[in-house]
VOGU-3710 file (C-alpha; in Angstrom, 3 decimals, decimal comma):
1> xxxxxxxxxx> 157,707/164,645/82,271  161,224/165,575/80,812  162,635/163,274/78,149  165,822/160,834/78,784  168,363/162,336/79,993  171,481/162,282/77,185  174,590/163,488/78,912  175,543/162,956/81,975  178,788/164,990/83,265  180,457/162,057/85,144
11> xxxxxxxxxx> 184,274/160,948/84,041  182,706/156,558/84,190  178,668/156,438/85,099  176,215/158,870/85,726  172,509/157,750/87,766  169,474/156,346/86,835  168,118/157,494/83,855  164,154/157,588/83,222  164,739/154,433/80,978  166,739/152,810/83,428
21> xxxxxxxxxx> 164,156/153,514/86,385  161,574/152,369/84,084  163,488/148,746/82,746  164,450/148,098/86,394  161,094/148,550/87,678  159,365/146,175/85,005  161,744/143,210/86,610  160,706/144,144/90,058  157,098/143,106/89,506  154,729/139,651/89,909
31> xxxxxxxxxx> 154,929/136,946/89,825  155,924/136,288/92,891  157,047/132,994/93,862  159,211/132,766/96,850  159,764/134,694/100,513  162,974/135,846/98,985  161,345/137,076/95,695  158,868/138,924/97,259  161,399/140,533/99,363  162,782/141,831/96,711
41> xxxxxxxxxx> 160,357/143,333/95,093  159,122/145,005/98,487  161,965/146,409/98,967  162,886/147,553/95,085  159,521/149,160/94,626  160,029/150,712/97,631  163,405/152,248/97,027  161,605/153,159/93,441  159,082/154,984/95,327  156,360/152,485/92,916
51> xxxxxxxxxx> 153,059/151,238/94,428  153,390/148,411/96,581  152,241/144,864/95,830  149,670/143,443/98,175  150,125/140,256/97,081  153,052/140,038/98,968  151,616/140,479/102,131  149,099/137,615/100,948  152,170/135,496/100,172  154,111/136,372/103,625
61> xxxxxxxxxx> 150,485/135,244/105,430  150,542/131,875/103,010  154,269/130,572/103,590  155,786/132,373/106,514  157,371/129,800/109,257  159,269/130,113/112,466  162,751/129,874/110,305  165,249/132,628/110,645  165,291/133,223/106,974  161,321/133,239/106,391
71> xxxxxxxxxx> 161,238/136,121/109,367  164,119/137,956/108,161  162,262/138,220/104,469  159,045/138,291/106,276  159,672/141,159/108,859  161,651/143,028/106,015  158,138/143,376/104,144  155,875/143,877/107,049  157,934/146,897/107,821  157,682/148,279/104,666
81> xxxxxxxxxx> 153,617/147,365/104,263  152,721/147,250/107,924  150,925/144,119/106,888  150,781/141,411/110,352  153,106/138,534/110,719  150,493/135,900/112,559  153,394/133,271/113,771  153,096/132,160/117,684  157,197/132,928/119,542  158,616/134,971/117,229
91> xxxxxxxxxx> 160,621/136,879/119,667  161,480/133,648/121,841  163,013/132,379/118,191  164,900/134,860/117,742  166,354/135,797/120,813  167,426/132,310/121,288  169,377/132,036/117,837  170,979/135,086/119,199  172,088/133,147/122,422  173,264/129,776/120,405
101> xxxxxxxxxx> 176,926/129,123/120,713  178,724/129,306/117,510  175,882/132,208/116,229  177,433/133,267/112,742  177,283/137,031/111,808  174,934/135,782/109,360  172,653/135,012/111,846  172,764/137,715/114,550  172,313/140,365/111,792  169,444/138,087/110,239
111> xxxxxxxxxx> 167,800/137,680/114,338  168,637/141,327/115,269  167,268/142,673/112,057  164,100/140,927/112,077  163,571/141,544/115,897  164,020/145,325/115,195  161,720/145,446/111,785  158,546/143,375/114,209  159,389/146,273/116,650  160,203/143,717/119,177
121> xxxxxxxxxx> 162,884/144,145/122,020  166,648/143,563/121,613  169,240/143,168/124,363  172,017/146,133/124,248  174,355/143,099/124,875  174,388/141,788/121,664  176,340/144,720/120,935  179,518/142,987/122,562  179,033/139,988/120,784  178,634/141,249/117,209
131> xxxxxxxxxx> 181,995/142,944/118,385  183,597/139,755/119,166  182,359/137,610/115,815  183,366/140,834/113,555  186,510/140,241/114,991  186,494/136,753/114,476  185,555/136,504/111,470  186,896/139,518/109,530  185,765/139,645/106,189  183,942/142,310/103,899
141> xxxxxxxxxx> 180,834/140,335/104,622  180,703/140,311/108,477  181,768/143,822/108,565  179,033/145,125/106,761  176,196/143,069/108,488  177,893/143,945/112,044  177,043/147,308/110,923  174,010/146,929/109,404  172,922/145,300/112,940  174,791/147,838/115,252
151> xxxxxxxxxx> 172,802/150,602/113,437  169,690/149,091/114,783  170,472/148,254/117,976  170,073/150,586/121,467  172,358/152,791/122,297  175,507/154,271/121,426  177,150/153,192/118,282  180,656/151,723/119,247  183,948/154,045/117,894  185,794/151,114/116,853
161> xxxxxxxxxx> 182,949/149,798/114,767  182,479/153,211/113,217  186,539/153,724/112,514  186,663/150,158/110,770  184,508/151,270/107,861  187,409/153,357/106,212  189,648/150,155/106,705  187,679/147,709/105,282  187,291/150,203/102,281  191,387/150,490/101,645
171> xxxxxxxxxx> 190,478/146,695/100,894  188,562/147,106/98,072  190,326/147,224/94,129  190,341/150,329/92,583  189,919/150,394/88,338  190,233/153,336/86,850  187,411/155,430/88,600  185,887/152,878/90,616  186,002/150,669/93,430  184,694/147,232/94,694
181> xxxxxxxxxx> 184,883/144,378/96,594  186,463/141,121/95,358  182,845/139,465/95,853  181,227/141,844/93,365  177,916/143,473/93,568  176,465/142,310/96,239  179,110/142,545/98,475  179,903/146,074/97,867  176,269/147,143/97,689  176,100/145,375/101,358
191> xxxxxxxxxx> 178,987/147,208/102,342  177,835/150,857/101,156  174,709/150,238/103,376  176,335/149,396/106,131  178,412/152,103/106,490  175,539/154,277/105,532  173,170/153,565/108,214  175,971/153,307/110,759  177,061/156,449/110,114  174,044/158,246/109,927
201> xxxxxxxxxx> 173,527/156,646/113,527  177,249/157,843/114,612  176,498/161,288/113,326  180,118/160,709/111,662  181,088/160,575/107,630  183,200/157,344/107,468  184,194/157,093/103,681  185,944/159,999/102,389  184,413/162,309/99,243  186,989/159,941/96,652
211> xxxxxxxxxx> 185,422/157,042/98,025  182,096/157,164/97,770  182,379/159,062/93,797  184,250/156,025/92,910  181,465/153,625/94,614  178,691/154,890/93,162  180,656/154,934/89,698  180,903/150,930/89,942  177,600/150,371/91,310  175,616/152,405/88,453
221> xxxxxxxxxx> 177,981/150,527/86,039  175,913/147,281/86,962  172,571/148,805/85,991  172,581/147,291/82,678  173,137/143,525/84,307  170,557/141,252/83,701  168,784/139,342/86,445  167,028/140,348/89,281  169,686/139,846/91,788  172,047/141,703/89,882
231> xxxxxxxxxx> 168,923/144,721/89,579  167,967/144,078/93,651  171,911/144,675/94,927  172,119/148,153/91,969  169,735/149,678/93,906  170,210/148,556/97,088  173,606/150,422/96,880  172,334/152,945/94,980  169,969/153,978/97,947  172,541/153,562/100,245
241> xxxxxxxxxx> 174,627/156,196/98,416  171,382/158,302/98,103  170,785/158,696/102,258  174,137/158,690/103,532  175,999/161,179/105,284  177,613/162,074/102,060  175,434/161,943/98,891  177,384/161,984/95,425  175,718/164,147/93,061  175,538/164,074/89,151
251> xxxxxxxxxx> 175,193/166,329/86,400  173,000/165,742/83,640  171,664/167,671/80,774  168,135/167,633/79,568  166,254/167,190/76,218  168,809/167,663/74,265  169,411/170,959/74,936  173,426/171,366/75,256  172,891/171,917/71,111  171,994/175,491/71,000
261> xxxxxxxxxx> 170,548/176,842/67,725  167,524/179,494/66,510  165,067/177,595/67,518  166,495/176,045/70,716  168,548/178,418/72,430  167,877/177,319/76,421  170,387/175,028/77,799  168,372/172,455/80,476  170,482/170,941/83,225  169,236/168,808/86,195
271> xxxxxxxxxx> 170,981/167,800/89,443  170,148/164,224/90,178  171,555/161,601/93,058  172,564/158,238/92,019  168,929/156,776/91,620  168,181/159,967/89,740  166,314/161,967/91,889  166,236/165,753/91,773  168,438/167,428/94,457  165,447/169,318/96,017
281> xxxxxxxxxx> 166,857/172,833/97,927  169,989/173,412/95,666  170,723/176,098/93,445  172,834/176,810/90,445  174,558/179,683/88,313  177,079/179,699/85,348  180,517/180,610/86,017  181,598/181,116/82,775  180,313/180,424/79,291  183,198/180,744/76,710
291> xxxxxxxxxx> 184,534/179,277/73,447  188,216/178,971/71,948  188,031/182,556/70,761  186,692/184,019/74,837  183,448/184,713/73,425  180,966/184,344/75,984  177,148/182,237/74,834  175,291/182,707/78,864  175,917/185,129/80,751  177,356/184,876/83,723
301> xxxxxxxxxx> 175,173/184,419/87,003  172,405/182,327/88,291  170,381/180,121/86,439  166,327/179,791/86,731  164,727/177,147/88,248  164,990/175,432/91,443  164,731/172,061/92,944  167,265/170,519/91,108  166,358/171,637/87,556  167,903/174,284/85,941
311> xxxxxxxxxx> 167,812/176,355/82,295  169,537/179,471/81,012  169,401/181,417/78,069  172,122/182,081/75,694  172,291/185,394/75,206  173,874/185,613/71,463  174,622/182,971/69,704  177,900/182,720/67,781  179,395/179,141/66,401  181,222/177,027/68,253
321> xxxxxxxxxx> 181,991/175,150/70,907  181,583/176,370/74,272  182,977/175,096/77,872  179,536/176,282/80,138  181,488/175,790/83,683  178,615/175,526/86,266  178,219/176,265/90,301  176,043/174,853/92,809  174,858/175,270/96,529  173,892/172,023/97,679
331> xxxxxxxxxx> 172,046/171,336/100,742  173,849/169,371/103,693  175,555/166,413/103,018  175,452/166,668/99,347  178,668/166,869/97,074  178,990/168,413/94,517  179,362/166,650/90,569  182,756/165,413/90,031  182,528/167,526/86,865  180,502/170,457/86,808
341> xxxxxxxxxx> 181,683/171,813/82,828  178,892/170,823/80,257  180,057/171,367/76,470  177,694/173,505/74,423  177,663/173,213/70,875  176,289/175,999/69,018  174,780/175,382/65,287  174,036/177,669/63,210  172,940/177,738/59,125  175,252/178,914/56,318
351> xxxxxxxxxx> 174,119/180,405/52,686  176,272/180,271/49,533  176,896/184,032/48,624  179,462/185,552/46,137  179,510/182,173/43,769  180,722/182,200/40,385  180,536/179,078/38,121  182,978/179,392/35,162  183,596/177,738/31,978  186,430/178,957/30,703
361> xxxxxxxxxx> 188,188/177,879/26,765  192,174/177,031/27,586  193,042/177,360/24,092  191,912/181,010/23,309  191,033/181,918/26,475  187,632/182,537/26,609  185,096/182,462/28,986  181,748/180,400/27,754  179,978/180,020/31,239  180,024/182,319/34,022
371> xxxxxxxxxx> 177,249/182,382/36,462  175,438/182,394/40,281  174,908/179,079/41,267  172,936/180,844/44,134  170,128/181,688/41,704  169,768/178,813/40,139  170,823/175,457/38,331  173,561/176,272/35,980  173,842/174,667/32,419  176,679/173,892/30,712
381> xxxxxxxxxx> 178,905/171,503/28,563  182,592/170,945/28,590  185,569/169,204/26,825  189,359/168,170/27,346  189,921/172,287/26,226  187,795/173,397/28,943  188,675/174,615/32,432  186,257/174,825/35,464  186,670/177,767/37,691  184,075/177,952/41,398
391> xxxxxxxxxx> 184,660/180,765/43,505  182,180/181,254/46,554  181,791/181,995/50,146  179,880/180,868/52,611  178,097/183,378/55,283  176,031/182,954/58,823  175,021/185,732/60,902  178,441/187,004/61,799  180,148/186,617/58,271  181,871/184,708/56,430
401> xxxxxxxxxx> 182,820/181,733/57,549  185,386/178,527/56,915  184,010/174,974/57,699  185,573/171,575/57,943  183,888/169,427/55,052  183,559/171,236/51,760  183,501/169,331/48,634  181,955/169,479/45,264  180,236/166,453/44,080  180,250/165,333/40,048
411> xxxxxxxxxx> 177,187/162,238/39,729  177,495/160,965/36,313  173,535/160,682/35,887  173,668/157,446/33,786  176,051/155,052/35,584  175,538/157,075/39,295  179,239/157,225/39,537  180,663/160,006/42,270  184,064/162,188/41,529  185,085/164,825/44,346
421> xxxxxxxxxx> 186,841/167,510/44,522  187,892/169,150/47,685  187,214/173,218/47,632  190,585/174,854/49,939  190,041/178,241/51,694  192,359/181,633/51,252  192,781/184,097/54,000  190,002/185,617/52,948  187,473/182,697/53,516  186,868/182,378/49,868
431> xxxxxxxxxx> 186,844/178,943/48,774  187,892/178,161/44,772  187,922/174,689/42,673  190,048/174,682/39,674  189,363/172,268/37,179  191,374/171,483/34,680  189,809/168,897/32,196  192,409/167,748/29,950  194,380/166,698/32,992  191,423/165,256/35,044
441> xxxxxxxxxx> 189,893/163,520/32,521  191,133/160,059/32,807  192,523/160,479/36,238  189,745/161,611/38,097  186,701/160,840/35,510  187,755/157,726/34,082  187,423/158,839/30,589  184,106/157,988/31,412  181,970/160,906/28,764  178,167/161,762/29,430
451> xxxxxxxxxx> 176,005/164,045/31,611  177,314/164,888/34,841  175,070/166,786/37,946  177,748/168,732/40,210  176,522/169,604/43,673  178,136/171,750/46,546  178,348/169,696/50,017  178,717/171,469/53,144  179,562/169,611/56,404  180,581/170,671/59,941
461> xxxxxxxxxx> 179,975/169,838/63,443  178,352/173,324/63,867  175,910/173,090/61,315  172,438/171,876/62,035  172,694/169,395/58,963  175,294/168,867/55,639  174,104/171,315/53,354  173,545/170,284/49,508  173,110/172,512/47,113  172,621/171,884/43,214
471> xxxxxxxxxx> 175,429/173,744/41,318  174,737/173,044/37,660  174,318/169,916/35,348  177,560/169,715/32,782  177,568/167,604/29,527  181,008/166,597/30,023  182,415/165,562/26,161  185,578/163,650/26,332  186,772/160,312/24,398  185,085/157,789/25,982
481> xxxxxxxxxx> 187,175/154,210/26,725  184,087/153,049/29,143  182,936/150,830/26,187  186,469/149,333/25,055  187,264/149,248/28,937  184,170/146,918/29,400  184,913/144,631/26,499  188,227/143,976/27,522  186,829/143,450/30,998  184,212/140,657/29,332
491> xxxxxxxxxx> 186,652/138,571/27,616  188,510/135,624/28,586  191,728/136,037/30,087  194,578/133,667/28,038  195,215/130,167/29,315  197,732/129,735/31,748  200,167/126,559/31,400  203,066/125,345/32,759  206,060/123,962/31,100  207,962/121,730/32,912
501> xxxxxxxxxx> 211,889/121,030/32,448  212,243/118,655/28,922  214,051/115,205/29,650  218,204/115,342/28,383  218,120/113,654/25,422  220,151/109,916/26,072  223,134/108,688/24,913  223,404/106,219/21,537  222,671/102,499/22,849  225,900/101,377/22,107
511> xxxxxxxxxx> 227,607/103,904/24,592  224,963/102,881/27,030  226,360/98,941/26,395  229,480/99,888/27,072  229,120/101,939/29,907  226,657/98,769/31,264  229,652/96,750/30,432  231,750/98,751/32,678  229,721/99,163/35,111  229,203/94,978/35,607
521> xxxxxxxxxx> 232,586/94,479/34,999  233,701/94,762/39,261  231,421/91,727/39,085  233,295/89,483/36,838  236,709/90,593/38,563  234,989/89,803/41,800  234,131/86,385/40,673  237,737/85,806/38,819  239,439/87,057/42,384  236,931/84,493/44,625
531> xxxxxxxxxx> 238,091/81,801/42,127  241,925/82,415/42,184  241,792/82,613/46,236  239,889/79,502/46,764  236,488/81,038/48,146  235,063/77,832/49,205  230,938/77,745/49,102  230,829/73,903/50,074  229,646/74,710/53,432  226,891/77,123/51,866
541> xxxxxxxxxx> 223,235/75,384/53,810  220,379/75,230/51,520  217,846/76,563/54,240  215,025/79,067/54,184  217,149/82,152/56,161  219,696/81,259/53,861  217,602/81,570/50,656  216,254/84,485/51,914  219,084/86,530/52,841  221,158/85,672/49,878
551> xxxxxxxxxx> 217,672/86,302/47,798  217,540/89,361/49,546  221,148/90,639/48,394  220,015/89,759/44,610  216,460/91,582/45,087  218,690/94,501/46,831  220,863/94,708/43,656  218,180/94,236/41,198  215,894/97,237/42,739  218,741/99,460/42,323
561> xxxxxxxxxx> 219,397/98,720/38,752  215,417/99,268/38,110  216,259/102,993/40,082  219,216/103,555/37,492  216,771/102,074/34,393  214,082/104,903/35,532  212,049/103,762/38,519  211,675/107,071/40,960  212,704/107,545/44,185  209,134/107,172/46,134
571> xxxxxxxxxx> 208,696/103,639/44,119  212,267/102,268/44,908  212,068/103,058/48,957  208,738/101,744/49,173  209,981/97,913/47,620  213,690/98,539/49,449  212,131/98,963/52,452  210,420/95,579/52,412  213,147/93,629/51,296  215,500/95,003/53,480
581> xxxxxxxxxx> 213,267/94,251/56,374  213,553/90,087/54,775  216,638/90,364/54,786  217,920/91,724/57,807  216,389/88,865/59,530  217,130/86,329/57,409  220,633/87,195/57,777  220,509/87,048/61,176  219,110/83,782/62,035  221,673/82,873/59,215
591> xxxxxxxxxx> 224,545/83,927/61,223  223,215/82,589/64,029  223,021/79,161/63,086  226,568/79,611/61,582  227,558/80,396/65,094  226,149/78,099/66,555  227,760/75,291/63,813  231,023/76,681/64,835  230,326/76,072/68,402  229,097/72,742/68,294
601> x> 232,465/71,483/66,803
//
């Protein structure tokens, strides 16, 4: 058995993968509990092409009634099983629901369904009235069970029926690259067999090639759903899209295999429809094979294998990145894979030729180190008068080569702490680091001193894996500010405080006095001016609203000399605000009853 399939050529879904056949088929099994449930799993398993349950027919014998819903279920599974439906009138039943007045589509497809799965007569007549109700009602729903019915009844199938199924598809909502119904699954799924079986009756494609790709891409899109409904309606439309007129196929690549390399130089393709069967009687070949440069990894022509599953050879293999553009004779009815191109990646291995590891002395100019890495671990110590030179090249089967990641690596082997240094290519695909110590060693190492392992990394999408290669281990001797650096990260940083705005410094007391003086002295005139005109306070009441309003004045006063003597702002509103409150209505009723004084004379 192949393994899962891992690409699938399709711009949104592709089919049913081996997984997916298998998680699907794990929901569709017992218990069973219900007519519907076991209705469901009849007719999954079925589509599946898994060993039927014959505990269903046990459970149709157990609970089956003269109900329209029980027979539809019931005559569903005796169809598929050819187990016997023991119920006295069936076919009375349901002929009569046919004849009620006010028969939903609901129910004629449910009576003309069953009467056709017990093999029992049907009246060509009902032909004209699943006309009229279609018409009637005229929703997504009714259309597809008029045709679901009119594909079972006798004779001919009727034009205008047949022409409606590309209308009611212009009504469905196209996203990206798919389409569906506003009820969702089950309504399109409904809907796509329908106009399946109808056509196949009419001998007529009704959904264009467009259509029915962009279909099946929103009904495979719901094979991850979970519930059983959800799984029962995914493959009920993905059946109907498997034995239509028109067939959508897809494109899918096998074990692996569009990563070419040494070992692994076949590429495996299979043609699948949407429940992931094998196209049986199709054939394939390989238009072209090329990468960026025009080199070609297949040759051109027809591939082995038949029956859906196809392999090919590459012929020589050169790195890269290939566009493998393939070709297919299909049987009648199928189409062909929206996208036939499968991208072929070929990997190959690189070695580390030409290297030279240098030490070289700045001040005199001398060289102390100069090695192959290739042949082994280099040794070596430096210091802030030392300069690093690595030249090399890196070779596959066709020559030298220049790659996307290439980096060497310096591990300090006491604290594990990484320094890289990217390695730039010439023209000549040579790649060189230049190391200049003096200048690198506190920007790059820290000032961080000690034995350092330097490795050679090597990454690419067309390598088989990073390649790592020990370059040398280098006792790197610079001053070393790792211990002072960790002091001063131990100790405690200084105390932070604030210093807030110092008071003014007051005035000597006796300016204060006088300015108090002045301040109190509108007062005294006040009371010298009240005197001089007369101010008569004879008819001054002693009651409480005038206590309390006149107290309330001399509370007013006094709580804004305590604001001037140095109570804040928050304090002073909070007692104003009382005492104004006092003395507002005090005043009032005093007023009042002034007023009203005045009056009464």
């Amino acid at each position: 058995m192949r393994v899962l399939v891992t690409l699938c050529v399709l711009a949104l879904a592709c089919s049913l993968s081996p997984s997916d056949r298998g998680k699907i088929s794990s929901e569709f099994n017992l218990p069973i509990d219900s007519l519907k449930s076991a209705y469901q799993v009849t007719v999954a398993r079925n589509i599946l092409q898994l060993p039927l349950l014959e505990s269903s027919c046990e459970f149709v014998a157990n609970n089956a009634q003269l109900v329209l819903a029980d027979l539809y279920f019931a005559s569903h599974i005796s169809k598929i099983q050819g187990c016997q439906v023991s119920i006295d009138g069936i076919e009375e039943y349901l002929n009569s629901e046919i004849a009620g007045e006010g028969a939903s589509m609901n129910t004629l497809f449910k009576a003309v369904t069953s009467l056709s799965n017990f093999g029992m007569t049907i009246d060509a007549s009902v032909n004209d009235k699943i006309a009229a109700k279609v018409k009637d009602e005229d929703t997504v729903t009714a259309h597809s069970l008029a045709y679901l019915a009119a594909a079972v009844l006798p004779g001919d199938v009727s034009k205008d029926l047949v022409d409606s199924i590309e209308d009611i598809a212009h009504r469905a909502d196209t996203i990206g690259n798919a389409m569906s119904f506003e009820g969702g699954l089950m309504e399109t799924a409904l809907f796509l067999k329908g106009a399946a079986v109808l056509s196949q009756k009419a001998g007529k494609a009704a959904l264009t090639d467009q259509m029915i790709q962009k279909f099946a891409n929103y009904i495979v899109s719901n094979k991850d759903k979970a519930g059983k409904s959800n799984l029962f309606y995914t493959l009920v439309g993905l059946d109907a899209l498997s034995s239509g007129s028109l067939v959508p196929t897809h494109l899918v690549v096998l074990d692996n295999s569009a990563v070419i390399s040494e070992g692994l130089r076949t590429l495996k393709v299979s043609l699948v429809n949407p429940l992931g069967v094998t196209v049986k009687d199709s054939t394939a070949k390989i238009v072209s094979a090329k990468g960026a440069g025009g080199e070609a990894i297949f040759p051109a022509g027809p591939m082995s294998g038949g029956d859906g599953m196809f392999e090919i050879s590459a012929s020589d293999l050169t790195r890269g990145v290939f566009s493998a553009e393939l070709g297919f004779e299909l049987p009648s009815g199928y189409l062909a894979p929206d996208n036939s191109v499968v991208k072929v990646k070929c990997v190959l291995p690189v070695a580390l030729t030409d290297a030279a590891f240098k030490l070289i002395d700045v001040d005199d100019n001398r060289v102390l180190t100069n090695s192959d890495p290739s042949k082994g671990v280099v040794s070596g110590k430096a210091d802030l008068s030392t300069r690093l030179i690595f030249d090399f090249t890196l070779k596959d089967g066709a020559g030298e080569v220049t790659l996307h990641q290439v980096f060497v690596r310096f591990t300090n082997t006491k604290t594990k702490q990484h320094v890289y240094f990217i390695a730039q290519a010439d023209l000549k695909k040579k790649y060189t680091i230049d190391l200049n110590f003096r200048s690198a060693a506190a920007k790059s190492f820290g000032s961080i001193a000690g034995k350092y392992s330097v490795d050679l990394i090597v990454g690419d999408a067309t390598l088989p894996a990073a390649m790592v290669v020990d370059i040398a281990v280098l006792n790197l001797e610079i001053p070393d500010s790792k211990e002072a650096a960790t002091d001063i990260s131990k100790q405690a940083k200084p105390e932070i405080t604030h210093l807030f705005k110092q008071p003014e410094k007051r005035p000597p007391q006796a300016i204060s006095m006088v300015f108090t003086g002045c301040v109190l002295l509108p007062a005294l005139v006040l009371l010298v001016v009240w005197a001089k005109l007369g101010a008569n306070i004879s008819n001054m009441t002693f009651s409480l609203s005038a206590i309390g309003f006149h107290g309330g004045l001399l509370s007013i006063i006094g709580i804004y000399i305590n604001f001037f003597l140095g109570v804040n702002m928050f304090t002073t509103v909070k007692y104003l605000a009382g005492v104004a409150i006092v003395t507002f209505l005090c005043g009032q009723r005093l007023l009042s009853s002034i007023a009203a004084a005045k009056k009464a004379k």
